[in-house]
C-alpha positions as CSV (number, residue, x, y, z in Angstrom):
1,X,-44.3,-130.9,35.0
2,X,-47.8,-128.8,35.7
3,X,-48.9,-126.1,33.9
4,X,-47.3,-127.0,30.5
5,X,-46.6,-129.2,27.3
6,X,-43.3,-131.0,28.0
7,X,-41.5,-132.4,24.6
8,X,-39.6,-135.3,24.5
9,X,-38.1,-137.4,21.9
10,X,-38.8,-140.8,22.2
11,X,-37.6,-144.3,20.3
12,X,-39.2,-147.2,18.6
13,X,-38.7,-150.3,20.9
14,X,-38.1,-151.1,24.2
15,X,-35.3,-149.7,26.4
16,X,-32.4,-148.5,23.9
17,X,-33.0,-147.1,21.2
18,X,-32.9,-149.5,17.5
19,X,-30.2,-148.4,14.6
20,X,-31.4,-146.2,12.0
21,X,-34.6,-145.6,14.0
22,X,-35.6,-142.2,13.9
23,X,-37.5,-140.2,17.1
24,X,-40.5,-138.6,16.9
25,X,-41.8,-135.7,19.4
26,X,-44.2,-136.6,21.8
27,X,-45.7,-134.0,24.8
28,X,-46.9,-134.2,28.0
29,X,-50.0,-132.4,29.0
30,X,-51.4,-132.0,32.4
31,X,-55.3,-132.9,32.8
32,X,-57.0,-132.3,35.8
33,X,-60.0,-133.9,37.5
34,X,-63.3,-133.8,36.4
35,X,-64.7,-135.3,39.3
36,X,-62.9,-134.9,42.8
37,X,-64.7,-136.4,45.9
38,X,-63.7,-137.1,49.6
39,X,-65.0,-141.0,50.2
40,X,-63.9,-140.8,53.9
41,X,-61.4,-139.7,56.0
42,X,-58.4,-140.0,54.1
43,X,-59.8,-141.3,51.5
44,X,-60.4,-139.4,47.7
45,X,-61.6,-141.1,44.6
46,X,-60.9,-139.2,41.4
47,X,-62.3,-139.4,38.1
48,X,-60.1,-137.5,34.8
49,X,-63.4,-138.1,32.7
50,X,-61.3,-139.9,30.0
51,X,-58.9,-142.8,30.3
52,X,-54.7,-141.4,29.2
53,X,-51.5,-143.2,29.1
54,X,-50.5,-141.2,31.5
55,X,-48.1,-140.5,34.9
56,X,-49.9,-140.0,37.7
57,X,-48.9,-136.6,39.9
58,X,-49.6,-135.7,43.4
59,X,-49.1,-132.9,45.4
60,X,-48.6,-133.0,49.5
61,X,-47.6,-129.4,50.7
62,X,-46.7,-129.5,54.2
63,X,-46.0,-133.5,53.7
64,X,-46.2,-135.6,57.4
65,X,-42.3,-137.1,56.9
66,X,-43.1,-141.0,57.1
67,X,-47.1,-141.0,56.5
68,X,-47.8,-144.0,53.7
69,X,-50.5,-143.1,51.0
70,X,-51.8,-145.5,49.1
71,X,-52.9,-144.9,44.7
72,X,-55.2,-146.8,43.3
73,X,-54.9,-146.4,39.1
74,X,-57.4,-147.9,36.6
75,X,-59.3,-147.6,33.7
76,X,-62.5,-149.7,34.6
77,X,-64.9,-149.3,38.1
78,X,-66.1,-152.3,40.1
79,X,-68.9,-150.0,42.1
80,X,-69.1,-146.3,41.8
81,X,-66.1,-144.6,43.8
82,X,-64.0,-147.7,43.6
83,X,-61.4,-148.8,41.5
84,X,-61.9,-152.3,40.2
85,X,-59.3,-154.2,41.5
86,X,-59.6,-156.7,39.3
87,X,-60.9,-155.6,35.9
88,X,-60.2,-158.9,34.1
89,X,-58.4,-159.1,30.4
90,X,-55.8,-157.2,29.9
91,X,-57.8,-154.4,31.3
92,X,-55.2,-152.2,33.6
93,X,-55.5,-151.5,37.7
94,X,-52.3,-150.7,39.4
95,X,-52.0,-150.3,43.3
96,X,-48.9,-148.2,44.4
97,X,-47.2,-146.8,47.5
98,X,-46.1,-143.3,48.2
99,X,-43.8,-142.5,51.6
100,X,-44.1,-138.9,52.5
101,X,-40.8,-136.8,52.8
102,X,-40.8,-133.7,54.8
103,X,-40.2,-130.9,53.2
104,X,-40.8,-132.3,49.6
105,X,-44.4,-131.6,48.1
106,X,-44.4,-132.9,44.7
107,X,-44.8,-136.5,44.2
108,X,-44.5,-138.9,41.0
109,X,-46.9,-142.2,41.3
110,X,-44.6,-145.3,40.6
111,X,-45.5,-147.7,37.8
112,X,-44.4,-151.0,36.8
113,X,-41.0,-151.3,34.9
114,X,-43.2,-152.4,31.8
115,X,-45.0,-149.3,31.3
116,X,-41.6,-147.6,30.4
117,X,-41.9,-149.3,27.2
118,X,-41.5,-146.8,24.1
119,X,-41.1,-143.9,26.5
120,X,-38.1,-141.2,26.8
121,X,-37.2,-140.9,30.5
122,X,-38.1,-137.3,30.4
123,X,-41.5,-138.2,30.2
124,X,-41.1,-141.9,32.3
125,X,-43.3,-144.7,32.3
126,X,-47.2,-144.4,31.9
127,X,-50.1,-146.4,31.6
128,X,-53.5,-145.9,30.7
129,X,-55.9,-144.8,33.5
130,X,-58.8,-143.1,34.0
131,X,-59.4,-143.1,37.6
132,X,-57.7,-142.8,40.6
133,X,-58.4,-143.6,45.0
134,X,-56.0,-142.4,47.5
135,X,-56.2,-143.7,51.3
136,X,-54.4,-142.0,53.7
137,X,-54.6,-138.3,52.0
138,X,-53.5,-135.6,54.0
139,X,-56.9,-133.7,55.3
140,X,-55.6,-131.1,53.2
141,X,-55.2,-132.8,49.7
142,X,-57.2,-130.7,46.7
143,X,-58.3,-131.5,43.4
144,X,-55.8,-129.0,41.9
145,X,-53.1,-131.2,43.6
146,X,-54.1,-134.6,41.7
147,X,-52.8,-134.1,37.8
148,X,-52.9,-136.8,35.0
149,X,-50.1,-136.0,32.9
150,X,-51.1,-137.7,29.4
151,X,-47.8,-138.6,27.1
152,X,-49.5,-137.9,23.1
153,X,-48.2,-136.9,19.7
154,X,-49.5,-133.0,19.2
155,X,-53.0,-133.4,18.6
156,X,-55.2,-130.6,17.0
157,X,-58.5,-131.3,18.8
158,X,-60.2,-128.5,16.7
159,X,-59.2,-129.9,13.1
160,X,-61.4,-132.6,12.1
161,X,-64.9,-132.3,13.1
162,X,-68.2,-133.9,13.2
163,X,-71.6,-133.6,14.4
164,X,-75.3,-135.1,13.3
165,X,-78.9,-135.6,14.8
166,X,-77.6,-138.8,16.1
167,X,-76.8,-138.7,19.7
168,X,-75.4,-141.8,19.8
169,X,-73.5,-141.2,16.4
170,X,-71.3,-138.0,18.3
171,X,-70.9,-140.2,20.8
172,X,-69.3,-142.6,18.7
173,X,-67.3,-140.2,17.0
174,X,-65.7,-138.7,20.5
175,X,-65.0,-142.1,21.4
176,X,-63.2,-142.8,17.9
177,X,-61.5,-139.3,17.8
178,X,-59.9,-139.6,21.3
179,X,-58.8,-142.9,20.4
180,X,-56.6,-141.3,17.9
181,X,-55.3,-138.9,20.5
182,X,-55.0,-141.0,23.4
183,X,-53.1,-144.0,21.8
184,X,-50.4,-141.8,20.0
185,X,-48.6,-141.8,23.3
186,X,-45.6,-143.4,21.9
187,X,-44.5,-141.4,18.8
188,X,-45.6,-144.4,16.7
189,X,-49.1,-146.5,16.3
190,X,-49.3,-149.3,18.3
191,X,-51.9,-151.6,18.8
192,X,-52.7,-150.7,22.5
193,X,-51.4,-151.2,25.9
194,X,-50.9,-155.3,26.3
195,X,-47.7,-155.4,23.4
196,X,-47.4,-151.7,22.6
197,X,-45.9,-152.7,19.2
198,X,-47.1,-151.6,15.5
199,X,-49.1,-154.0,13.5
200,X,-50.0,-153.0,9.8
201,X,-53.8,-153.5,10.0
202,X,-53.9,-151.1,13.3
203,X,-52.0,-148.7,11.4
204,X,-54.3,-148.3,8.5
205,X,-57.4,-148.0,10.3
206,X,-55.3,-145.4,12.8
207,X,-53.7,-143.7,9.7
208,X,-57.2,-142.7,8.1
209,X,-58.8,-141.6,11.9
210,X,-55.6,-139.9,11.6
211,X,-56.0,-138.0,8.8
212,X,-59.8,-136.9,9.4
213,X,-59.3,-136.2,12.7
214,X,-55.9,-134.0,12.7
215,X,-54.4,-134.0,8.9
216,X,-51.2,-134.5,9.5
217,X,-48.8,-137.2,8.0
218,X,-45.7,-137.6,10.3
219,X,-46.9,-140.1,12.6
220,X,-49.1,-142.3,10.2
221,X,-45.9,-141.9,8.0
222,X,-43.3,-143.2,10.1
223,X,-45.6,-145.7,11.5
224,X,-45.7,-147.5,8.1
225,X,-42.0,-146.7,6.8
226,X,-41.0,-148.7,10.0
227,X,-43.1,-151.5,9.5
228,X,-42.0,-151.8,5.8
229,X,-38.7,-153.3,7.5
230,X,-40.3,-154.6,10.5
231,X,-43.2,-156.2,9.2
232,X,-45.7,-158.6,11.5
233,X,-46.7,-162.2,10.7
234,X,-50.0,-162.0,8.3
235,X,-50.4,-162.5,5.2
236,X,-53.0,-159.8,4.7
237,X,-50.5,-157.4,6.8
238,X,-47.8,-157.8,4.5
239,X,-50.2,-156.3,2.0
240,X,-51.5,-153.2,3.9
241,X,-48.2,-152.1,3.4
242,X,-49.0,-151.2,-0.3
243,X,-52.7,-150.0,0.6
244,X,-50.8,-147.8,3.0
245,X,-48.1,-146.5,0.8
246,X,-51.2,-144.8,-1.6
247,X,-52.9,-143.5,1.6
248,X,-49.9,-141.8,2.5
249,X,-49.4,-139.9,-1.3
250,X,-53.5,-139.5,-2.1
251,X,-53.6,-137.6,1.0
252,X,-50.9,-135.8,1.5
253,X,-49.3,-135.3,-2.2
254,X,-46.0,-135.9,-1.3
255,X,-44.6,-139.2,-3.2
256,X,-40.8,-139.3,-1.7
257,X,-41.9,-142.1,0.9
258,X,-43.3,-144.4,-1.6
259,X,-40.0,-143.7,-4.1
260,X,-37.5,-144.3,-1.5
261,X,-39.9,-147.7,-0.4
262,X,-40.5,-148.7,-4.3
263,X,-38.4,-152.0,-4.2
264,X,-40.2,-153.1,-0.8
265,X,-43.5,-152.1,-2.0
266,X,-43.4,-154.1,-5.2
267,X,-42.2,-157.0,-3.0
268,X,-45.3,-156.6,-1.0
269,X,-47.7,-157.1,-3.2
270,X,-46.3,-160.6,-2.9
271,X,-47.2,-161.2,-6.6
272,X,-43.9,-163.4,-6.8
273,X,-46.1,-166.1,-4.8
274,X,-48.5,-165.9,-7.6
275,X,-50.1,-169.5,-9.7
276,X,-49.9,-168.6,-13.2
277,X,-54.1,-167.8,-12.9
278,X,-52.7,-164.8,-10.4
279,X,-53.9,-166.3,-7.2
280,X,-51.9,-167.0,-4.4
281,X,-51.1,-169.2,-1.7
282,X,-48.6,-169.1,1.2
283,X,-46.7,-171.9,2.0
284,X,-47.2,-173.8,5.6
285,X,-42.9,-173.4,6.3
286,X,-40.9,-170.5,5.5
287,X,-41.3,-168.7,2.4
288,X,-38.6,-168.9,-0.8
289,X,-35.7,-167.4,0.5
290,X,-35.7,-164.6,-2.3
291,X,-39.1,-163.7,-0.7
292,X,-38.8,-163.4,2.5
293,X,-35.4,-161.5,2.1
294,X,-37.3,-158.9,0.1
295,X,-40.7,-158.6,3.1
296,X,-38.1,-158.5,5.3
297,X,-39.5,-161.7,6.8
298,X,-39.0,-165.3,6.9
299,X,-42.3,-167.1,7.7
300,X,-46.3,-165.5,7.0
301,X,-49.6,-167.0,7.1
302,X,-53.2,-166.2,6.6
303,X,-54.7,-164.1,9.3
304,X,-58.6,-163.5,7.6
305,X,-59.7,-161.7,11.4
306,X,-58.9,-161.9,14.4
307,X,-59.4,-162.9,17.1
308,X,-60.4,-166.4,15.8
309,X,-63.5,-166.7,16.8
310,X,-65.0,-163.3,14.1
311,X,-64.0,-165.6,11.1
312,X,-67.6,-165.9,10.9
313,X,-67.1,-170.2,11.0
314,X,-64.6,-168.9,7.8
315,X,-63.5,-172.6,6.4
316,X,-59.8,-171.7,6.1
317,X,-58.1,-173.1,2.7
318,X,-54.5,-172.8,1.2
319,X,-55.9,-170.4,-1.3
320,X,-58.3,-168.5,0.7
321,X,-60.1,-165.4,-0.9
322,X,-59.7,-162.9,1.7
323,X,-56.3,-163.1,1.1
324,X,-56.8,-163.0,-2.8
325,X,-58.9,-160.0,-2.2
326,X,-56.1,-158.3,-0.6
327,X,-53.6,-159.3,-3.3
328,X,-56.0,-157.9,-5.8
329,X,-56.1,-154.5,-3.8
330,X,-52.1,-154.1,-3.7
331,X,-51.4,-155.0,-7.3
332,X,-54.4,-152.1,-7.9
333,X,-52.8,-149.9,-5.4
334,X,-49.2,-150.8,-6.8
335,X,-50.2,-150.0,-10.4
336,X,-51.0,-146.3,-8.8
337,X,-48.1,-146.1,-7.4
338,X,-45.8,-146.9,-10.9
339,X,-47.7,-144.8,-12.3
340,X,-47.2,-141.6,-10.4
341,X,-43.4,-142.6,-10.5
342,X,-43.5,-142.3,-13.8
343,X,-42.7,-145.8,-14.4
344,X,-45.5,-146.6,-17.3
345,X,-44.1,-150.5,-17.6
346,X,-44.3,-151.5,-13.8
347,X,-48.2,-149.4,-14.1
348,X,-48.9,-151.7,-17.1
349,X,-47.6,-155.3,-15.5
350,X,-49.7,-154.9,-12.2
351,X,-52.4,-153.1,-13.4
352,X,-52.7,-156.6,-15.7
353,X,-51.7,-158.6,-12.8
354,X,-54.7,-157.3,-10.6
355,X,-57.4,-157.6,-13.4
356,X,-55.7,-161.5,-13.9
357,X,-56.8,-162.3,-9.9
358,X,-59.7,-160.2,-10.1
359,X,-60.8,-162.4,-13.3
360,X,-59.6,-165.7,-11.6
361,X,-61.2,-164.8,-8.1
362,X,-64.6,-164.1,-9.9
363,X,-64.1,-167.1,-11.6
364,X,-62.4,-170.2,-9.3
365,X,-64.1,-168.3,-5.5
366,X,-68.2,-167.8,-7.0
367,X,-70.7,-170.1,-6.5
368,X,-72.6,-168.9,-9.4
369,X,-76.1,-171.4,-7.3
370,X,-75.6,-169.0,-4.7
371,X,-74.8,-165.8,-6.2
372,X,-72.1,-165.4,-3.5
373,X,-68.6,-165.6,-3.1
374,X,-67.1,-169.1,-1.1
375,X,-64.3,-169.0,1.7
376,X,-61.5,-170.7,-0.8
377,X,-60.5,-173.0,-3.5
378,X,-62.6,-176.1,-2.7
379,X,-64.7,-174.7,-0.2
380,X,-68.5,-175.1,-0.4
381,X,-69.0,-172.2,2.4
382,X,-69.8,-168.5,2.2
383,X,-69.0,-166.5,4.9
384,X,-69.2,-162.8,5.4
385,X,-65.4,-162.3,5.4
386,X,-65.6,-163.8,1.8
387,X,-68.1,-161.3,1.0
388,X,-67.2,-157.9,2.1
389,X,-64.0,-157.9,1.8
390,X,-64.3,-157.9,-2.4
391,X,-67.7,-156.1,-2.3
392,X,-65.4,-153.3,-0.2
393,X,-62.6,-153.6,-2.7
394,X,-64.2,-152.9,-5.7
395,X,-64.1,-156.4,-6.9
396,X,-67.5,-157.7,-7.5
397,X,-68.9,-157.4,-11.2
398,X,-72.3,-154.4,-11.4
399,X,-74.3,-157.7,-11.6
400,X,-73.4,-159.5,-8.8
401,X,-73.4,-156.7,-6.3
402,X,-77.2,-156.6,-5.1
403,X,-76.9,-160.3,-4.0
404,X,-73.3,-160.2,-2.6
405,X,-74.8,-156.6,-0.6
406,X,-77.7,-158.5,0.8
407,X,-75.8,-161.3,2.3
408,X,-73.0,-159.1,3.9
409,X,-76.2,-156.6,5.3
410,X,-78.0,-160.2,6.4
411,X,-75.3,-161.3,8.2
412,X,-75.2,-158.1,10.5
413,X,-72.2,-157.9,12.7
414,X,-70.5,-161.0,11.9
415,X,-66.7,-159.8,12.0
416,X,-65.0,-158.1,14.7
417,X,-63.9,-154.4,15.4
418,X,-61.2,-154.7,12.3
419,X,-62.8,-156.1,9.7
420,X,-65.6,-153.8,10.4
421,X,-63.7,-151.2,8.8
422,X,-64.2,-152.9,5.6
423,X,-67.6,-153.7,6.6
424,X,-68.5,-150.1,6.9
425,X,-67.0,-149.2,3.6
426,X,-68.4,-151.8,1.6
427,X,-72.2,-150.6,2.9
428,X,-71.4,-147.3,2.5
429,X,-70.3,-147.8,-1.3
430,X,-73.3,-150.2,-1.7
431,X,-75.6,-147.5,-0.6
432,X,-76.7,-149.1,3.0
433,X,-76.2,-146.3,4.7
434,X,-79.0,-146.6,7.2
435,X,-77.7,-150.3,7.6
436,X,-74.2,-149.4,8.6
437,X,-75.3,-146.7,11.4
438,X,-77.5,-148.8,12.8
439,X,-74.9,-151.5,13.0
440,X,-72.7,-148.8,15.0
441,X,-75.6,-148.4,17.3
442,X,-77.3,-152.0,17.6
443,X,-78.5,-152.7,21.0
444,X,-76.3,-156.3,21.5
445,X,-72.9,-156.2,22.6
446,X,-71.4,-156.1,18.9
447,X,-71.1,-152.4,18.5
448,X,-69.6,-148.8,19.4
449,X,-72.4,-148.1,21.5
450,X,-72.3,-150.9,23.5
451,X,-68.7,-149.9,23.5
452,X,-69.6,-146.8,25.2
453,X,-73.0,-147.2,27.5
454,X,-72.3,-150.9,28.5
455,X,-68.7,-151.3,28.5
456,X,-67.7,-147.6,29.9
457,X,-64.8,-147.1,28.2
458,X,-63.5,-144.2,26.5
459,X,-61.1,-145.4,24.0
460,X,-62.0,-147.9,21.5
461,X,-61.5,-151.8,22.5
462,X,-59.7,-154.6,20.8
463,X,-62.9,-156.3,20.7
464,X,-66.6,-155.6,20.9
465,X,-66.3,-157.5,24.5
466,X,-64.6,-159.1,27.0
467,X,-66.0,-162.7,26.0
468,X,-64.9,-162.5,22.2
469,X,-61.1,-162.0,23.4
470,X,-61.0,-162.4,26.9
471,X,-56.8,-161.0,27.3
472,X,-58.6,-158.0,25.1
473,X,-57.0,-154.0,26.1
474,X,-59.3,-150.7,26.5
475,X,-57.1,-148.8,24.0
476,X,-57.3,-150.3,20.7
477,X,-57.3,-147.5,17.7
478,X,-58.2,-150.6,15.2
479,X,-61.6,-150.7,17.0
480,X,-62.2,-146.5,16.2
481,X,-62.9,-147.1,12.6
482,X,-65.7,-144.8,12.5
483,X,-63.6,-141.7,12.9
484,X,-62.5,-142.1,9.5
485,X,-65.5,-143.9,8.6
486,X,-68.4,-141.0,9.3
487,X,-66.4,-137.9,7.8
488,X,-65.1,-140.1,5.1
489,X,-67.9,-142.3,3.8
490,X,-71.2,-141.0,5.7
491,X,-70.2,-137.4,4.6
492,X,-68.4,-139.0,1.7
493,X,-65.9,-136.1,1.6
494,X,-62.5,-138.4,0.2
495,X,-59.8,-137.5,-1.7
496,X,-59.4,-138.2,-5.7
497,X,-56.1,-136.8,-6.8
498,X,-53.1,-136.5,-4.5
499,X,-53.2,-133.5,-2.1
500,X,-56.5,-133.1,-2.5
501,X,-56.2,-131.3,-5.4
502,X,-59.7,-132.7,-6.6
503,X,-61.8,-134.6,-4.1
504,X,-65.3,-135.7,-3.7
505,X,-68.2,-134.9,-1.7
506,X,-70.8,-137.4,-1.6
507,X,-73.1,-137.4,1.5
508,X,-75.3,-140.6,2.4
509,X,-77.3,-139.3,5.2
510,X,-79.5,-142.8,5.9
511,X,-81.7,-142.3,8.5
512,X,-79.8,-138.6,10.1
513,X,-81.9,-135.7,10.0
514,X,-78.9,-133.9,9.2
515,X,-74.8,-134.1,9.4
516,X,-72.1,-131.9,9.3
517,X,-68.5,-132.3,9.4
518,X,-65.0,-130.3,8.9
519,X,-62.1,-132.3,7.4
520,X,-58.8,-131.0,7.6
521,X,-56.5,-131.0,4.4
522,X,-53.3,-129.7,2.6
523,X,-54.9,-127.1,0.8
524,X,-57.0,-126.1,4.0
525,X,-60.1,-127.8,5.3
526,X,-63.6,-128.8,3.6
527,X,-66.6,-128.1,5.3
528,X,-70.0,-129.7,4.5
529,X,-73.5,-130.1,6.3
530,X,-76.4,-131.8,4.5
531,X,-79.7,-131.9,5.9
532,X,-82.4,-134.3,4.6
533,X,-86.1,-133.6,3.8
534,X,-88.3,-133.2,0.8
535,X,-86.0,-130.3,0.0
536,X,-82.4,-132.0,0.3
537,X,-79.9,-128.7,1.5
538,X,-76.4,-129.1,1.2
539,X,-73.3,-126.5,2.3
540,X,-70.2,-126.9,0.5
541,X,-66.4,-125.2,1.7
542,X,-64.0,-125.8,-1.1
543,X,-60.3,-124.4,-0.4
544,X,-58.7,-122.2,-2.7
545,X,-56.8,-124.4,-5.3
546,X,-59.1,-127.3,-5.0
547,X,-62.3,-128.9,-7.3
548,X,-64.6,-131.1,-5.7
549,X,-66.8,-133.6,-7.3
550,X,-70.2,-133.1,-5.1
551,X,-73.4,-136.0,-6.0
552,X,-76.3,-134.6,-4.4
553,X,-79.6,-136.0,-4.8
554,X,-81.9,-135.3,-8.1
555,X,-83.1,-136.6,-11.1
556,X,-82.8,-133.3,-13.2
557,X,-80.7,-129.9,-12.9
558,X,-83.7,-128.1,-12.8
559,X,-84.1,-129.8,-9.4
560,X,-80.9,-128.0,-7.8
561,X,-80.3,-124.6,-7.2
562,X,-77.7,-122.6,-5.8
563,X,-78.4,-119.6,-3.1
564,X,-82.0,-119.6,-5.1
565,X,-80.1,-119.8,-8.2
566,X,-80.2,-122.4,-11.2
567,X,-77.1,-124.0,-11.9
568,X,-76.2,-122.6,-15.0
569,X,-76.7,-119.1,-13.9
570,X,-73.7,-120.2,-11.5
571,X,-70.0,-119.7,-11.7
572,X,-67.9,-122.5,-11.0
573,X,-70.3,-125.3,-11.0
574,X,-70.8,-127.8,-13.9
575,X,-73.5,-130.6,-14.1
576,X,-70.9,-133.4,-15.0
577,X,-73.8,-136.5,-14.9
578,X,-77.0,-137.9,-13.9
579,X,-76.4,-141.0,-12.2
580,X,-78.9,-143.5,-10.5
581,X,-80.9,-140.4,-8.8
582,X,-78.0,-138.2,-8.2
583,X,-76.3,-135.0,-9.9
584,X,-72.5,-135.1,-9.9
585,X,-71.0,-131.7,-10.6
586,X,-68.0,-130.1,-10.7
587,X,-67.7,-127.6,-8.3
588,X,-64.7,-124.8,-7.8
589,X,-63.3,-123.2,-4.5
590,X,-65.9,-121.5,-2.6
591,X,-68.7,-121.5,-0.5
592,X,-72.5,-122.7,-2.0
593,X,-75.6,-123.9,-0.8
594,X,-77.2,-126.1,-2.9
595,X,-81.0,-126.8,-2.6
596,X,-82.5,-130.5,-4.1
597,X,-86.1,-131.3,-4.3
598,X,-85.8,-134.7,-3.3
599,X,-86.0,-137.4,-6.3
C-alpha cells in the first residue's frame, strides 16, 4: 500500500500464532528514494538513505507481458552504485526475479520464506535493506515508482530529542534513535535480523532508547512480560528481568505489570541459589527442579559478554562477580518492588539480602594489593568486566571508587557494544564524562563512530566490527545504547519517583560546548539545554505536576541566579545542598534559566 500507514496485528513467533500470546500493532509506511540514478540502460540503483525491514514495491505502468527484471536488495555496498553481493556475516543481500504481466502495474519484490518470521500476512515478509539495483527497468521506470515499505511499531520521531556541539555526538544519536525505530518491526524487541527472537539484555538497553526516544511503554512492556515466561539461557538475563520490572514502574507509574509478575520476579532474583554469605553460583547441569520450574527454565549459565572474545581475557569461575553484581542489582531492585506493593516484609528480606552479597562481594571478590575488584572466587585477575559492572551498580564503597574508576577509564573500550551500556553509566556516575564521549567517538574500530563513517551502516551493529563476531547483523538495538545514554546520563535528566512525579536534572557536559535535549514523559516532556563557559547557563522545562531535583555547578548560592535573579528572591526553587562543587535544588514546574559562575 502507497500513500499510507497500513496496521496489522502481528504474533510473537514464527508462523502461527503461540497460546496466550497477545498482538501488538505494527504499521507500514511507505519511504521513498533519496537517491534515484539511471546506471545504464535498464539499469537503476536506488539508495532509501536509511536501511528498513522492509518490502520492497515497484511500479511498471504499461508493463511489456514476459520482460524479466532483476532486484538487487541490501544493506551494505561493494563500490558505489552496486549492491554488494556478498557482504559477509550475517549482513543481508537478496537477488530476486520479477516477470512482467501485461496489464498489471504494481509489483511486490519476493523475499525468502525466512523473512516472514514475526510478520502478519497483511504486511508479508520483510528484510532489512537499504539499497536497491534493478536490470532490465522499463525506459520508463521513475523514482516515485520504487517505494520501501518499512514494517515499525508507531514511532513518534519528534518526542525525544537531542542535539550538542558535537557533530559526531548527533550523529551518534540519529544512528541510536533510528535503531529504536527501525528494529520495532515486529511488535516485540528482538535482537536483530539473524534469530529475530527477544533476549533480556537487548530488551533493556532497547526499553530505555525506548523511553527517551518515544515515551511510551506498550512495546518495552510486552517485550519483557513475554520473556518473564520465555526466558533465554544466561545467568545475568534471568536477572534483567527484575532490573526491567522497576524500569517499567519508575517510568511509567503504573505497577499492575510487576503485581501480576510478583511470584516470577521474586524467583528471578535467583536468591534461592544463594551460599549462606549471599553469593551465588549456577550449577554446570540443570538447575533444582523447584528453580527452574519457577524461571520458567531448566538449564542457565554465566554469559559475563558476549561475543566471547569482549570478556576482556575475563578468567571465568563458578562464582564469578559479574554475575554477583547482577544478583546484588535484582535483590536491590526487588526490595523496590515489595515495597511499592506494599509488602514491607518481602522489602525488608531483600533489601538485607542485597546488602549480605554486596558485603560478601566487597569482601571474598577485592584484592585489597590492587585496589580493584578480581574476575571470581579464586581468581588472581582483574578485568574490566569485574570492574564496571559494580562501579555502574552502585556497589563499590566512596573509598574504593577513584581506583576502581581509573582502571575501568584505563582500560578504554575493553567490552563490547552491550556491556558498554554499563560502561557508559558507570563514567557517567563517576564523573568521566569527557572520557565516555570520547570513547563513543575514538578513532579505532571500537566505537559508534566507527560504526557510522567506517562501517556505513545506519542501524546499530551487534558488534563494533565484523572481526569481533564475524556472523554479526546491521540491526542490533543492544549496540544503540547511547540513545538512552546521552539524554539520560550526559543531560542527566532520569527519573526518581515513579511517573516522574520527581526526577533529576543533572547535566555533565565534558568537553561539549553546549547540549540540549527534550525527553518525553507521562506528565509531558522536560526540556533542558546547558551551555558551558566561565558563566555555566542552564534552561530548565518542568511539567505541570512534577519537581525536579537540578545540580548545576557552584560552590555557593550566591553563584546562581535565575532570569538575573538570586535564588531566594525566586518562587519555586530551594537550595537543597552543596555537594562536591555543585548546588542541588529543588525546583517546581516551570520554565527558568539559571546562570553559574563557574566554581
Amino acid at each position: 500500500m502507497v500513500g499510507g500507514l497500513l496496521a496489522a496485528l502481528l504474533p510473537l513467533g514464527s508462523g502461527a500464532a503461540e497460546k496466550g500470546v497477545t498482538y501488538l500493532a505494527v504499521t507500514q509506511t511507505p519511504v521513498h528514494p533519496a537517491e534515484f540514478k539511471q546506471v545504464g540502460p535498464g539499469h537503476v540503483f536506488v539508495d532509501f538513505g536509511r536501511a528498513a525491514f522492509a518490502g520492497l514495491q515497484l511500479q511498471f505502468p504499461q508493463a511489456e507481458d514476459g520482460r524479466k527484471v532483476v532486484v538487487h536488495l541490501g544493506e551494505k555496498l561493494s563500490a558505489p552504485g552496486v549492491v554488494d553481493r556478498k557482504p559477509g556475516g550475517s549482513v543481508r543481500y537478496l537477488q530476486a526475479e520479477l516477470i512482467l504481466k501485461a496489464g498489471q502495474e504494481q509489483y511486490l519484490v519476493p523475499l525468502k520464506a525466512a523473512d516472514a518470521r514475526l510478520m502478519a500476512k497483511v504486511i508479508g515478509p520483510v528484510m532489512p535493506f537499504r539499497y536497491v539495483e534493478i536490470e532490465n527497468a522499463p525506459a520508463a521506470l521513475q523514482a516515485a515508482q520504487v517505494v520501501q515499505l518499512m514494517a515499525q511499531y508507531p514511532f513518534d520521531d519528534a518526542a525525544g530529542q537531542f542535539r550538542c556541539s558535537d557533530e559526531k555526538i548527533n550523529a551518534i544519536w540519529e544512528l541510536c534513535k533510528y535503531s529504536m525505530k527501525a528494529t520495532s518491526f515486529g511488535g516485540v524487541f528482538v535482537d536483530g535480523d539473524r534469530e529475530r527472537k527477544p533476549y533480556e539484555a537487548d530488551a533493556y538497553i532497547n526499553q530505555l532508547g525506548w523511553y527517551y526516544t518515544t515515551g511510551e511503554f506498550g512495546l518495552p512492556r510486552y517485550t519483557h512480560e513475554y520473556l518473564i515466561t520465555h526466558p533465554t539461557w544466561p545467568t545475568e538475563w534471568i536477572l534483567f528481568s527484575v532490573l526491567m520490572a522497576w524500569e517499567d514502574y519508575l517510568f511509567s507509574g503504573d505497577a499492575a505489570s510487576m503485581q501480576k509478575f510478583y511470584p516470577d520476579l521474586q524467583a528471578k532474583t535467583l536468591l534461592a541459589l544463594a551460599r549462606p554469605d549471599g553469593l551465588i553460583s549456577i550449577p554446570k547441569g540443570p538447575l533444582p527442579a523447584a528453580v527452574g520450574q519457577a524461571i520458567h527454565i531448566k538449564t542457565i549459565r554465566d554469559i559475563v559478554d558476549w561475543p566471547l572474545g569482549e570478556r576482556d581475557g575475563y578468567d571465568l569461575r563458578p562464582v564469578n562477580t559479574v554475575v554477583n553484581a547482577f544478583h546484588a542489582r535484582a535483590l536491590d531492585r526487588m526490595g523496590l518492588i515489595a515495597a511499592a506493593l506494599g509488602k514491607a516484609d518481602d522489602a525488608k528480606r531483600y533489601q538485607d539480602a542485597a546488602a549480605r552479597v554486596t558485603k560478601t562481594l566487597n569482601e571474598k571478590l577485592f584484592d585489597a594489593a590492587s585496589g580493584l575488584y578480581l574476575d571470581g572466587e579464586g581468581s588472581t585477575h582483574s578485568s574490566q568486566h569485574a570492574n564496571l559492572f559494580p562501579l555502574a551498580f552502585g556497589l563499590v564503597p566512596p573509598e574504593r571508587r577513584a581506583r576502581v574508576t581509573e582502571f575501568v577509564r584505563g582500560r578504554g573500550m575493553a567490552c563490547s557494544v552491550y556491556a558498554a551500556q554499563f560502561l557508559m553509566d558507570a563514567l557517567f556516575d563517576a564523573g568521566e564524562a569527557r572520557h565516555a564521549l570520547a570513547l563513543m567517538t575514538a578513532p579505532g574500530d571500537r566505537s559508534w563512530t566507527h560504526m557510522i563513517e567506517r562501517v556505513g551502516t545506519t542501524i546499530a551493529l551487534e558488534a563494533w566490527d565484523t572481526k569481533y563476531k564475524p556472523n554479526q547483523d546491521w540491526n542490533h538495538a543492544w549496540g544503540a545504547a547511547p540513545a538512552n545514554v546521552l539524554p539520560r546520563k550526559l543531560m542527566g535528566i532520569e527519573p526518581l519517583a515513579p511517573g516522574w512525579s520527581k526526577f533529576q536534572i543533572r547535566p555533565q557536559l565534558g568537553s561539549l560546548q553546549w547540549a540540549e535535549a527534550r525527553t518525553p514523559t507521562p506528565r509531558g516532556s522536560v526540556f533542558v539545554r546547558a551551555e558551558a563557559g566561565p558563566v555555566f547557563k542552564l534552561i530548565v522545562e518542568i511539567p505541570a505536576g512534577t519537581t525536579a531535583t537540578v545540580a548545576i555547578p557552584a560552590r555557593a548560592a550566591a553563584a546562581i541566579t535565575e532570569s538575573g535573579k538570586p535564588l531566594a528572591q525566586v518562587p519555586g526553587v530551594t537550595l537543597l545542598r552543596l555537594n562536591a562543587g555543585r548546588a542541588e535544588l529543588s525546583v517546581a514546574a516551570g520554565r527558568y534559566r539559571f546562570e553559574s559562575q563557574s566554581p
